[in-house]
C-alpha positions in Angstrom: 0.0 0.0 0.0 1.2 3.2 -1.0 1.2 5.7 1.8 3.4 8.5 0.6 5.5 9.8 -2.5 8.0 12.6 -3.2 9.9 13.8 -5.9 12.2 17.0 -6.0 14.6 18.1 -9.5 12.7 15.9 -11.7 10.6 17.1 -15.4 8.8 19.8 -14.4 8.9 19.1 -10.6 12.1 21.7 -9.3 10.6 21.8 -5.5 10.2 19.0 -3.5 6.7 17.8 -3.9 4.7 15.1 -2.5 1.0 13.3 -2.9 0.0 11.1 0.4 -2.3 8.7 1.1 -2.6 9.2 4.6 -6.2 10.6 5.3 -6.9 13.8 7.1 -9.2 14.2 9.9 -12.2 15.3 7.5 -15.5 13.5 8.4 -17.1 12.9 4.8 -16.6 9.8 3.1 -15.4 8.2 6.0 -16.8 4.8 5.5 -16.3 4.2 1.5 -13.6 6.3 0.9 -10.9 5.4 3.7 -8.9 2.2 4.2 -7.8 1.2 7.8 -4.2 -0.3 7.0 -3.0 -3.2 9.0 -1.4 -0.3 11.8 -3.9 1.1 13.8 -2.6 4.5 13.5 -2.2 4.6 9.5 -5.5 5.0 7.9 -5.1 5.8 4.0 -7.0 6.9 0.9 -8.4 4.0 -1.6 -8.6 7.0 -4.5 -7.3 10.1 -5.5 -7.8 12.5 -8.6 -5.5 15.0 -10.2 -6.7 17.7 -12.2 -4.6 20.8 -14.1 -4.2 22.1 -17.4 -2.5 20.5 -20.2 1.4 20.2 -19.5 0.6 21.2 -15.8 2.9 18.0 -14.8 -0.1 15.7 -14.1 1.8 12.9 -16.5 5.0 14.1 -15.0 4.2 12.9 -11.4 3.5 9.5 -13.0 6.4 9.5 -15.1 8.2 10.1 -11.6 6.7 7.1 -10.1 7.4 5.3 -13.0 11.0 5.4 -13.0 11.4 5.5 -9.3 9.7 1.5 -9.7 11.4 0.5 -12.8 14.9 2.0 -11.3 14.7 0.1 -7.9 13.5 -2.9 -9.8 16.3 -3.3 -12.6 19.0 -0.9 -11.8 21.4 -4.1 -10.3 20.9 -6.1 -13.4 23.8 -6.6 -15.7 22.3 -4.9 -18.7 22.3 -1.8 -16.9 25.9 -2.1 -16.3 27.4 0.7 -18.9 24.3 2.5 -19.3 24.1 6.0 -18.4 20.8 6.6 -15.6 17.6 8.0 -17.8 16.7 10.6 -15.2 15.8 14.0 -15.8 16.5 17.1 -13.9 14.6 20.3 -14.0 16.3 22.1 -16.7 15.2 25.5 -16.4 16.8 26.8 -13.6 20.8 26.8 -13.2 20.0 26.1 -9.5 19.1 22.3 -10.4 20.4 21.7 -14.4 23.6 20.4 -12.3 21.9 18.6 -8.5 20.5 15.3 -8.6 17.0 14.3 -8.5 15.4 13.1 -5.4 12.5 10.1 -5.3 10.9 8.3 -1.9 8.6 6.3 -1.3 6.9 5.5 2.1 4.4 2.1 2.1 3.1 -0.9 3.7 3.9 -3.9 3.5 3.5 -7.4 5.7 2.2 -4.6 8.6 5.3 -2.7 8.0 6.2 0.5 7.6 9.0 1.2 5.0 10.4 4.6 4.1 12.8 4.4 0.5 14.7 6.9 -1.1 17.5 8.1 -2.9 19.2 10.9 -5.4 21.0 10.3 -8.4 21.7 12.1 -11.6 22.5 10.4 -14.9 25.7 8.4 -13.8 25.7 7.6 -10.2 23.9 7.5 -6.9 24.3 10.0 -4.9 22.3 9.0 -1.7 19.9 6.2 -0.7 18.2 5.3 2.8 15.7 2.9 4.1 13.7 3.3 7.3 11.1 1.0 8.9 8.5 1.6 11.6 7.7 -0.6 14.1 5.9 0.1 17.4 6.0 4.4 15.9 9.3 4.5 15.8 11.3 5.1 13.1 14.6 3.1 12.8 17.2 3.2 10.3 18.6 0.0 8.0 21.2 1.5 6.1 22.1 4.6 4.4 24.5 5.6 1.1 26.6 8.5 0.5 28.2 7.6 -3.0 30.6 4.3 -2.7 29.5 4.8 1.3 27.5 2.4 2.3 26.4 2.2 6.3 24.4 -0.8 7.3 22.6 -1.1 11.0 22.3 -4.1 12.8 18.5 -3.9 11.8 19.2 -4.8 8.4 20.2 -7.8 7.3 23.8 -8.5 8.0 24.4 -10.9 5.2 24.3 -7.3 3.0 27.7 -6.5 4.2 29.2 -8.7 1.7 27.4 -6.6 -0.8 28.5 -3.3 -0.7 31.8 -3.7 -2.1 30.2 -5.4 -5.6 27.1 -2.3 -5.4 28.1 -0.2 -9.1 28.0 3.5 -8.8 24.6 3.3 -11.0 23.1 0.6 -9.1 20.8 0.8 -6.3 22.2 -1.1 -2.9 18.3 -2.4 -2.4 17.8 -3.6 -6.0 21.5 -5.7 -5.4 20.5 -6.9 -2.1 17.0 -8.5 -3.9 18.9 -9.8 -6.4 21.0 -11.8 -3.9 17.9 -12.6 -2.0 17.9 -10.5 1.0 14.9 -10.8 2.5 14.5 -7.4 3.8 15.4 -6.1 0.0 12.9 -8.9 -1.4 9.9 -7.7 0.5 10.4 -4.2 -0.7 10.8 -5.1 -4.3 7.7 -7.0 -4.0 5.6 -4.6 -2.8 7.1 -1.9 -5.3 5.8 -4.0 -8.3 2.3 -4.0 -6.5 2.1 -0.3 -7.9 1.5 -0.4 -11.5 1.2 2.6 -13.9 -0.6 2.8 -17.5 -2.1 4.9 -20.2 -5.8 5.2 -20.5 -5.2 5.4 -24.1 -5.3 1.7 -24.5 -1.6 1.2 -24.7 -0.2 -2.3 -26.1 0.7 -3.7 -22.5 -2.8 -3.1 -21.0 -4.7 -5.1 -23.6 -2.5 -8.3 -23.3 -2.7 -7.9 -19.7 -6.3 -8.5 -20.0 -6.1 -11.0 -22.6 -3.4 -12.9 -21.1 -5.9 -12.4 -17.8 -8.6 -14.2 -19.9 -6.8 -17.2 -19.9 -7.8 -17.9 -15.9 -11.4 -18.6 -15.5 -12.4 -17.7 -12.2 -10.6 -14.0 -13.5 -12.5 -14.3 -16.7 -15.7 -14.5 -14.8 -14.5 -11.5 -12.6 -14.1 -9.5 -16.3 -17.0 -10.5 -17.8 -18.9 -9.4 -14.5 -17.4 -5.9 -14.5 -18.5 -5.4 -18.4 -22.1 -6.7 -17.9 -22.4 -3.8 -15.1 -21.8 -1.4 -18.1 -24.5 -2.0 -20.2 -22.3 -1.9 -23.4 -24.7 -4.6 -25.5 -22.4 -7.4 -24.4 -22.2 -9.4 -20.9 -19.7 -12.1 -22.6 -16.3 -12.0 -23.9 -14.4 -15.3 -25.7 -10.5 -14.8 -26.8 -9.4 -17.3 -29.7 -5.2 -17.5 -29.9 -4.2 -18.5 -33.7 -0.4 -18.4 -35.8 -1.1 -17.7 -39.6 -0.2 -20.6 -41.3 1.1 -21.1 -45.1 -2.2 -21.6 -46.4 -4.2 -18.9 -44.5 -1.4 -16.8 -46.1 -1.6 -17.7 -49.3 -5.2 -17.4 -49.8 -5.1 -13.7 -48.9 -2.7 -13.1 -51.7 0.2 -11.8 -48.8 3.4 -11.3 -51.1 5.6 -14.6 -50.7 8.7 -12.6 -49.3 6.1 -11.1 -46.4 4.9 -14.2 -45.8 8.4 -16.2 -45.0 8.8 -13.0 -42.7 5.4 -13.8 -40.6 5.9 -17.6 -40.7 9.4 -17.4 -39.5 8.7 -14.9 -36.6 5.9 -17.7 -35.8 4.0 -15.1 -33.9 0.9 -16.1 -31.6 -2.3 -13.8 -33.1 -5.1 -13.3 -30.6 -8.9 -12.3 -31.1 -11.3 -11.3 -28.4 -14.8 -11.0 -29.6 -18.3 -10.1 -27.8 -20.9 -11.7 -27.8 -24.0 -10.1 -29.1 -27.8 -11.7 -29.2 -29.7 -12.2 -32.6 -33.8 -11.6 -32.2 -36.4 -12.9 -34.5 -39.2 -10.3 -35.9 -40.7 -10.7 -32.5 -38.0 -9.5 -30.9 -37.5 -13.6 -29.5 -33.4 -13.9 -28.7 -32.6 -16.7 -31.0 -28.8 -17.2 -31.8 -25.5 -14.9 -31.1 -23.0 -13.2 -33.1 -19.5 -12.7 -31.8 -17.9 -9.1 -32.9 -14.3 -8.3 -33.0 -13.5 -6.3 -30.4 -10.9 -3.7 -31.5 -12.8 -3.5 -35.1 -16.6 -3.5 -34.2 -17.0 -2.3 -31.2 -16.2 1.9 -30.2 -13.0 2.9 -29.0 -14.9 4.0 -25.3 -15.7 0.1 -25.4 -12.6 -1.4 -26.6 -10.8 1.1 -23.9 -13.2 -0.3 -20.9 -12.5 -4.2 -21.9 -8.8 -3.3 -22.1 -8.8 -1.8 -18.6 -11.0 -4.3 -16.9 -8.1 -6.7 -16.2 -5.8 -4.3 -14.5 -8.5 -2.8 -12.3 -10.0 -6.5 -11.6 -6.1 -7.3 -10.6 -6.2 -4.2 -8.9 -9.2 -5.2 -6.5 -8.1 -9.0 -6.1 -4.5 -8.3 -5.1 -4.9 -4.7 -3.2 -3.0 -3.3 -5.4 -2.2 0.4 -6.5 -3.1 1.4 -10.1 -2.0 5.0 -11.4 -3.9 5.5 -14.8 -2.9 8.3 -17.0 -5.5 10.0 -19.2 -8.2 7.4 -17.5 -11.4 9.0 -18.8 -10.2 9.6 -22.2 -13.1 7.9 -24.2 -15.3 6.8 -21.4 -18.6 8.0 -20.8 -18.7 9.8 -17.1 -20.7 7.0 -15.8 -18.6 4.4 -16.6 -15.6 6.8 -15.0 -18.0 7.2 -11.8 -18.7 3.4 -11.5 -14.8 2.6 -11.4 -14.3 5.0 -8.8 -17.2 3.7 -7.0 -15.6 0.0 -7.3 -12.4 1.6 -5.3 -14.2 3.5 -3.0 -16.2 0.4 -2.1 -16.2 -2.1 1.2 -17.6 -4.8 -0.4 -15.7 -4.6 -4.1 -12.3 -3.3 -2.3 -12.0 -5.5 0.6 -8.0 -4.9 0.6 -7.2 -1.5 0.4 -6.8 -1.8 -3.1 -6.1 2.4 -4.6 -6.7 4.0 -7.6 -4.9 7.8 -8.9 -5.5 8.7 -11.8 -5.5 12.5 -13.7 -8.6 13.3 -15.6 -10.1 16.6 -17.2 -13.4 15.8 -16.1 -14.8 18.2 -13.4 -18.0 16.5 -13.3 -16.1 13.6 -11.0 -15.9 16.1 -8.3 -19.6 17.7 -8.1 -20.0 17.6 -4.5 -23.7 16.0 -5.2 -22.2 12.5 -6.8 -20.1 11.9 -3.2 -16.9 10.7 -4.9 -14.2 12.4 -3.3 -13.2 14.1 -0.2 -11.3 17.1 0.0 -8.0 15.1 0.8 -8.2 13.3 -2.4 -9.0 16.1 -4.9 -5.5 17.2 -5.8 -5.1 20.2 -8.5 -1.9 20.9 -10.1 -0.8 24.4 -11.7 2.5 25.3 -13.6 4.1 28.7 -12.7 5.6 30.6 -14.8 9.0 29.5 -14.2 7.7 26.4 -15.6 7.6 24.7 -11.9 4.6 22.4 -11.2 3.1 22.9 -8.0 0.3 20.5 -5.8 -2.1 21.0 -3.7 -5.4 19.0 -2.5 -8.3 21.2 -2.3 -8.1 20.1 1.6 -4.3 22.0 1.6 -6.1 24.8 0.2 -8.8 24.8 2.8 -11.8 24.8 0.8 -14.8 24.4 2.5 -16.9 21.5 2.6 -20.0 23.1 1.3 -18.1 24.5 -2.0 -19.0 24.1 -5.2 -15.9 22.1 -6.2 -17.1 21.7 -10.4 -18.2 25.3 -10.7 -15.1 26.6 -8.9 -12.7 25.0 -10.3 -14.1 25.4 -13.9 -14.2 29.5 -13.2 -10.6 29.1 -12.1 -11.4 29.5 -7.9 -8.6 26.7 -7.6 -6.2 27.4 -10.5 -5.2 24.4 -12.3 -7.2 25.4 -16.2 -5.7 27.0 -19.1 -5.2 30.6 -19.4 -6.9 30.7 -22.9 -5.8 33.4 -25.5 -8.5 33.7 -28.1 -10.9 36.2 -27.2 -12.8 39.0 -29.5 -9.8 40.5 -30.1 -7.3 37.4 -31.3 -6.5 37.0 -34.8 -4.9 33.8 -36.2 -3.9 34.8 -39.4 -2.8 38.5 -40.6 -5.0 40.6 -42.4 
């Protein structure tokens, strides 16, 4: 479970900067919208929504997230060796074109507290700690200054023999998972529990779905979360096929194309909906399956496609960041997701969902979505620093009109438009 993140001297983020989980004292929502972690003293948010204008930095925190996971995950492995660190400071300010960038993480894991971080610019760690919590205290495993590596007797001692082979560009915690640290293994673990994609039906989040397909008891789970959306269908059915010779052939495919597909031996998959077939009377009386990425809308195509990571999601409390989320969906079908996190029954465990959306509607206060803690608005200056604040930071009031402020600008966070009576495109 994610409790906290901060980035600082990354994209557009120059300032240190943070979004957290941790729920505030506010009353609303209490019941749906707030998960009781395994410490008593830890109680989190299941959802949060980011708003802001276009290049505001909404995909920029995800990006940050993004490579914070994929670095501690992969920096120890040998392929990484000689490559230089993809990280990027914030470049338009000589106060930080030269510093390193800074990512942490706090979370929960096994009814632990960890606290992760470190700093590192495109060729070398600079610092790196751990922390864990136990009985509210705060107690230090090891920390990092360069080649510097200190180890308590809290960590694991068997680590000591592993900070003399630790690279400059790799992290001491990915190396002490990769040499099965148990301490190290945990953390890793619960890292790739936070998963990040597009909403705009990227590659990787269809096969996840298809490949989730495959189970049956998760089919079932899918096929139940698209009957809810009334989209025609209730049933999906995926059929895996390689092109052979003859298939080839008898749709004329050039003979040098076709050696390249038959030698790359490539599995192709379908998935198709099933649709009924009604008499003059109106009397269901046989099916028709439709492709799904041909016959059916892109809103539909993008709501099958995501129904595997948020069913994952739910089963495994998990925490999914979706960028562009309500791109193509119908603000119902947006609503009902949220709903799902901000559930007892559907999100038995502390499963969360963050996601950035353009949709003000999500917030009306009369559809009881969000609290103030988990409306978050992001605003570019004009230094080109992104700044965050929930509308809880800003101290709206609970009775507010959140839509109809935001949208007149009460909160920042919306384009400064141009075009007015007076703009002209083109030159007379």
């Amino acid at each position: 479970m994610l409790v906290k993140f901060t980035v600082e001297n990354y994209l557009s983020f120059k300032n240190r900067t943070s979004i957290d989980f941790t729920a505030t004292s506010l009353t609303e929502l209490r019941d749906a919208n707030l998960y009781q972690s395994p410490l008593k003293n830890v109680t989190l948010l299941k959802s949060m929504i980011i708003y802001g204008a276009n290049s505001n930095g909404k995909s920029n925190l995800f990006k940050a997230i993004s490579f914070a996971r994929k670095f501690i995950i992969n920096s120890s492995k040998d392929s990484q060796s000689d490559e230089a660190i993809e990280v990027q400071p914030f470049c338009l300010s000589t106060e930080t074109i030269e510093n390193p960038s800074l990512f942490e993480l706090v979370f929960i894991h096994d009814a632990v507290k960890y606290r992760y971080g470190f700093q590192v610019d495109e060729t070398e760690i600079h610092k790196e700690w751990l922390y864990m919590t136990t009985k509210n205290k705060e107690q230090l495993l090891f920390e990092r200054d360069f080649q510097d590596i200190t180890i308590t007797k809290k960590y694991d001692a068997a680590s000591n023999n592993l900070t003399s082979i630790t690279r400059k560009n790799a992290l001491f915690i990915s190396v002490c998972a990769q040499f099965n640290i148990p301490t190290a293994m945990a953390i890793l673990k619960a890292l790739s529990n936070v998963q990040y994609i597009s909403g705009m039906q990227d590659r990787y989040t269809v096969n996840f779905t298809i490949d989730m397909m495959d189970d049956p008891t998760k089919k079932k789970y899918i096929d139940n979360f698209i009957a809810s959306a009334d989209l025609g269908f209730t049933e999906t059915k995926v059929e895996r096929f390689k092109l052979t010779e003859e298939i080839l052939e008898k749709g004329n495919v050039p003979k040098e194309i076709r050696k390249m597909i038959l030698e790359s031996d490539e599995e192709n998959v379908v998935v198709s909906t099933k649709h009924p077939i009604y008499d003059e009377n109106n009397e269901e009386v046989d099916n028709i399956y439709f492709n799904l990425f041909v016959n059916e809308s892109l809103g539909t195509g993008k709501y099958v496609a995501l129904s595997g990571p948020i069913i994952d999601t739910l089963m495994n409390g998990k925490t999914l960041i979706i960028d562009e989320f309500d791109a193509q969906l119908h603000p119902h079908l947006s609503k009902a997701i949220v709903e799902l996190f901000n559930s007892k029954e559907n999100n038995p465990h502390g499963a969360q969902l963050i996601f950035a959306s353009h949709n003000p509607a999500l917030i009306n206060p009369k559809r009881k979505l969000f609290r103030r803690d988990q409306i978050i608005i992001t605003e570019k200056d004009q230094f080109g620093v992104t700044n965050m604040e929930s509308l809880y930071d800003k101290k709206i009031r609970k009775d507010a009109s959140f839509e109809k402020d935001y949208l007149e600008g009460k909160y920042s966070g919306i384009p400064d438009i141009k075009i007015d009576d007076d703009f002209r495109l083109f030159d007379e």
